[in-house]
C-alpha positions, 0 to 999 in steps of 0.5 A: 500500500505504501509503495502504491501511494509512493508510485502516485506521488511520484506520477502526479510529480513528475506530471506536474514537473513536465506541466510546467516544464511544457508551459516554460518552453512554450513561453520562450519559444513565444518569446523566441519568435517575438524577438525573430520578429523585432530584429528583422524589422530591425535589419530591414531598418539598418538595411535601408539606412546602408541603401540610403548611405551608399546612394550618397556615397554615390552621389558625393563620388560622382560630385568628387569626380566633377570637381576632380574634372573641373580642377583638371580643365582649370590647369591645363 
């Protein structure tokens, strides 16, 4: 009697431990996904910030150009 008492102690325990050990996963695999969310909206942000620079640093090397040109023209 006294090991079958043992035996169901034991079980709900051990059902209560994997309980909370599923509700925790499920949580962090919730978080997990919110926070995949979060740095991809973040990289998108950082990825047109770079678009954005090299198009100036596009612009400025073509404006570099120009003068470089001009400069050139003003020697000769």
């Amino acid at each position: 009697m006294e090991a079958t008492i043992k035996d169901i102690v034991e079980k709900v325990t051990l059902e209560l431990i994997y309980d909370v050990v599923n509700e925790r996963t499920k949580e962090i695999k919730t978080e997990m996904k919110e926070m995949r969310t979060e740095y991809r909206e973040e990289f998108r942000t950082i990825e047109q910030d770079l678009k954005a620079i090299n198009t100036r640093i596009d612009q400025i090397h073509t404006r570099l150009d120009q003068i470089i040109h001009m400069l050139t023209k003003l020697r000769k």
